[in-house]
N, C-alpha and C positions, 0 to 999 in steps of 0.2 A: 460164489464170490470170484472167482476164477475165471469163470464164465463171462460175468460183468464187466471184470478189469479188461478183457480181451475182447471185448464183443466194438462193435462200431459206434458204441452211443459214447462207450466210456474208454474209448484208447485212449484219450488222454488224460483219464482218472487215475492215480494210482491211489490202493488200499495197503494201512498197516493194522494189524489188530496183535495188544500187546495186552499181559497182564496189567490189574495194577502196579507192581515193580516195576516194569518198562522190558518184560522178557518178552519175545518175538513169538509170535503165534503165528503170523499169516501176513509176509508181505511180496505185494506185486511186483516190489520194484529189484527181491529177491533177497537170501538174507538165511543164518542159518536160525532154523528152528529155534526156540529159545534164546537165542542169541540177546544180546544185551543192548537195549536201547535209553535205559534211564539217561545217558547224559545230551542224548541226542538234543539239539534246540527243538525239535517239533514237541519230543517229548514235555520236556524242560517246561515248556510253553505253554502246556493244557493244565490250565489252574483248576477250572470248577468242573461241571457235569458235563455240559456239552458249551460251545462255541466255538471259535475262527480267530486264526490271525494269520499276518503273511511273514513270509519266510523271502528274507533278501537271496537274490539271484546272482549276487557277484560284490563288488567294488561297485561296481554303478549305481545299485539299486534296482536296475532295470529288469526288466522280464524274470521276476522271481516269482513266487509258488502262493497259492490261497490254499489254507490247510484246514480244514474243518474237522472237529471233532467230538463223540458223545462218548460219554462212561456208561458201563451198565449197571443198575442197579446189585445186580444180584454178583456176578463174580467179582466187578471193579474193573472188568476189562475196557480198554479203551479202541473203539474204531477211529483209525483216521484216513480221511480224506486229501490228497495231495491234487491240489489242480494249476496246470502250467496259466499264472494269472495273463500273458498275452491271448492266449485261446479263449478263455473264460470270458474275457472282455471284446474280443475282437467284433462280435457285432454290434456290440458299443459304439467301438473307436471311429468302426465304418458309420455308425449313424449320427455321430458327432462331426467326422466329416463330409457328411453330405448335409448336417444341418448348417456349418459350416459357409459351406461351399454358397446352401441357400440364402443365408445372413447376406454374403456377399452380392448375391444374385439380385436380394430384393434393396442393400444399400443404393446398386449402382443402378438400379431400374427407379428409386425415389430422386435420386440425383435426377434422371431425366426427365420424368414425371414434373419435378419441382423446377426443370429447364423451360418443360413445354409450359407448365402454367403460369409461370414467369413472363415468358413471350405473350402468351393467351392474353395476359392481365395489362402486362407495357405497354403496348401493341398501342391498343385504344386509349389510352392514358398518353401517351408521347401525340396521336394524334388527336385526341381532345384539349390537349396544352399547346398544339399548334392554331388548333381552332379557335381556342380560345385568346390566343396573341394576338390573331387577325381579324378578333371583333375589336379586342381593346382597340389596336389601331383602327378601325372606323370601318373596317370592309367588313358591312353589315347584310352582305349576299354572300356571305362564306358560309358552304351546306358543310354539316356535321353529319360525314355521313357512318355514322356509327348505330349498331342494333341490339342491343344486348338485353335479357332481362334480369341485370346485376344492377348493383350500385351504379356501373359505370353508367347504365343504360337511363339511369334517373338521372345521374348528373346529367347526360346529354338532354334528356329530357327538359331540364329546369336551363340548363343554358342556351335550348331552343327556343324555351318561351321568354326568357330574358333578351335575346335576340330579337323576336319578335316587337319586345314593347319598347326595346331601343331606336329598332328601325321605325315604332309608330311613331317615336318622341320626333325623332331628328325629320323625318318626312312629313309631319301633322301639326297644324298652327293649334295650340292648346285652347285658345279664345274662340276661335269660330270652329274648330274641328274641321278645317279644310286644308287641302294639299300647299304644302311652304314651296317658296323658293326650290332648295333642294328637290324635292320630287317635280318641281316645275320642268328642271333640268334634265330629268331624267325622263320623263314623259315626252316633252315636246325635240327631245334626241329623235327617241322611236318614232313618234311622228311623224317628223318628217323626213327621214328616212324612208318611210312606208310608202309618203306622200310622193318623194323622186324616184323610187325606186319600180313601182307601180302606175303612175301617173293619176294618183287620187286626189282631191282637192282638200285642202286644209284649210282653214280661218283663226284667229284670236281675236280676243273683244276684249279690251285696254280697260277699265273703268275705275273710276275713283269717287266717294260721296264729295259732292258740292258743298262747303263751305262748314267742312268736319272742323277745322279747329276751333270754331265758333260754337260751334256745339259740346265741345269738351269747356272751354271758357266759363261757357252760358253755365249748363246744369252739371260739370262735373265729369271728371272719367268716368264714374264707376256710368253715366248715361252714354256716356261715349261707347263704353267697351257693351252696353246691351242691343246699342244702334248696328255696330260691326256685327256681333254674332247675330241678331235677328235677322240683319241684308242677307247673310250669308244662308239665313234656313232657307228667305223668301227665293235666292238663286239657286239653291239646290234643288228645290219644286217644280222647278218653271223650264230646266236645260235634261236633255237626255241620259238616257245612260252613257251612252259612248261619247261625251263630252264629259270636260274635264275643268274642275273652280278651283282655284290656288289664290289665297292671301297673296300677295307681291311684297309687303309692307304697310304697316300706317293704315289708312283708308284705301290703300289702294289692293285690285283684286285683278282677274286673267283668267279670260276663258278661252280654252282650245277646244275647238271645234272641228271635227274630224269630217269626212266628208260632207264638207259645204261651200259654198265659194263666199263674196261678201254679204253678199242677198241673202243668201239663208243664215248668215251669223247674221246680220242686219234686224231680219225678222227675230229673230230668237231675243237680241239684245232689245228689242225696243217692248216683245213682253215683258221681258225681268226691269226694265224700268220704268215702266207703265204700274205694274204690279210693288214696284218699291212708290212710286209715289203716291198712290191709293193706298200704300198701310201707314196710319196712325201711330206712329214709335209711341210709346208709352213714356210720358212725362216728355217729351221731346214734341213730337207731333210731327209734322209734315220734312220729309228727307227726300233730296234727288241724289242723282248720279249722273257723270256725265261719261258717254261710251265714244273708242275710238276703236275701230277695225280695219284690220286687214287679212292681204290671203297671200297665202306662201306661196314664192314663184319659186323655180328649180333652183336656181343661183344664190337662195337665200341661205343666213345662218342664222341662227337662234339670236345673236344680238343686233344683226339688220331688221329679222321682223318686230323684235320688239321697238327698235328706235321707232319704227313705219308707227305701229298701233299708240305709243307714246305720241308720237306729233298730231296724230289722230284725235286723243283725247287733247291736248294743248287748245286744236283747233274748236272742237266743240267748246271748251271754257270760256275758252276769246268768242265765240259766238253764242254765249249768253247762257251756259251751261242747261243741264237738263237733258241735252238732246245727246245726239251720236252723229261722228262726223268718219265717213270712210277715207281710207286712201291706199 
């Protein structure tokens, strides 16, 4: 036991071993032989066979002793174990403090974590609420240029194809499925742009059906609106790809014609009117058109040429409709 108390595992163990009466057999911490321990508190303290309690260190509380202790069966003597309870615990305290340390390590790394994803998440959310301000307002060519495969990336998704079927609404006449007004504007911009800028030739063809409100009178809108959309299949048939049909309003329609001079819009128009007055409208029967063309000169703008193509069709009407008058 001596050995023990002194050796490197257990310097900081001290041993007492007492009678049952609390007389000194053997202590490390020194003590005379026999010597009298009944009133001691360690003593005092060991109620049953064996267990532990701690022994206060001061006034504080602090740094006081873990005392352990077993009776023996056979004489009643008692061994006790005295241990300094900061030593006993101290790789504890260290592992409390480094877990500690780590709690703190991984609060302030989730803060940032929950910074970055915040940004991550805003980011396209602040720029899809932008985007989405400047369709409401009408700028239906505003690109979402956002990629994601989250939720955000389907909202973009469902608000690209809502984009889409807006821009079909506003630029597509619902009755004929042909290019409106608005896309008129926007088309025969680039046009003729292309056309000054290049030195390429451009045409439009004015046209409107001959004596359409008689024909809504006669049999009816609901034959009126099958006479529009029908003309409308029979001139998408008959003109190019790189030529372009737009509703204008009412009866009336406009074709731009991309490199052509009046001659070849000329020829072109006098098919598609040839080919309307050879179809038989269904319940209606026999429909003409009367066409008025012209061709873009450098100095023009988009509401010169069409005044020119307008006086154009005037002129045809005055000279007995049906036909096509250039100017």
């Amino acid at each position: 036991m001596q050995q023990s108390a002194v050796s490197g595992k257990y310097r900081d163990v001290k041993f007492i071993l007492t009678t049952k009466q609390g007389k000194n057999i053997y202590s490390s911490r020194g003590g005379q032989f026999l010597g009298d321990f009944s009133k001691d508190d360690f003593f005092t303290a060991a109620k049953g066979d064996m267990g532990f309690f701690a022994m206060s260190g001061g006034k504080s509380d602090q740094n006081g002793d873990l005392v352990a202790y077993a009776r023996s069966k056979g004489f009643g003597w008692i061994l006790f174990s005295e241990y300094k309870s900061d030593e006993l615990f101290m790789p504890l305290n260290r592992l409390n403090k480094r877990l500690s340390a780590l709690a703190i390590g991984i609060f302030f790394l989730s803060l940032i974590l929950s910074y970055l994803i915040a940004k991550t998440i805003s980011r396209p959310i602040e720029r899809l609420k932008i985007a989405a301000h400047d369709i409401g307002d009408g700028k239906l060519e505003t690109k979402i240029d956002i990629h994601t495969k989250d939720e955000i990336g389907e909202l973009v998704s469902v608000l690209g194809w809502m984009t889409d079927e807006l821009k079909h609404l506003a630029t597509i006449d619902r009755l004929t499925q042909t290019a409106n007004r608005v896309k008129f504007e926007e088309i025969i911009s680039m046009e003729m742009d292309r056309a000054r800028r290049y030195g390429r030739l451009l045409s439009i063809s004015f046209f409107d059906i001959d004596y359409f409100k008689k024909i809504n009178d006669t049999y009816g809108h609901s034959a009126g609106d099958h006479v529009l959309k029908t003309m409308a299949d029979i001139v998408k048939k008959n003109i190019r790809k790189t030529s372009y049909l737009f509703r204008w309003g009412g009866e009336e329609f406009i074709i731009v014609v991309p490199e052509a001079d009046v001659n070849g819009a000329g020829i072109l128009a006098e098919r598609i009117r040839k080919a309307i007055e050879d179809y038989r409208f269904e319940g209606v029967g026999t429909v003409t058109v009367s066409f008025g063309i012209t061709q873009f000169k450098d100095e023009d703008t988009a509401d010169s040429l069409l005044k020119r193509a307008d006086a154009a069709v005037y002129r045809a009407k005055a000279n007995g409709r049906n036909r096509i008058e250039i100017i």
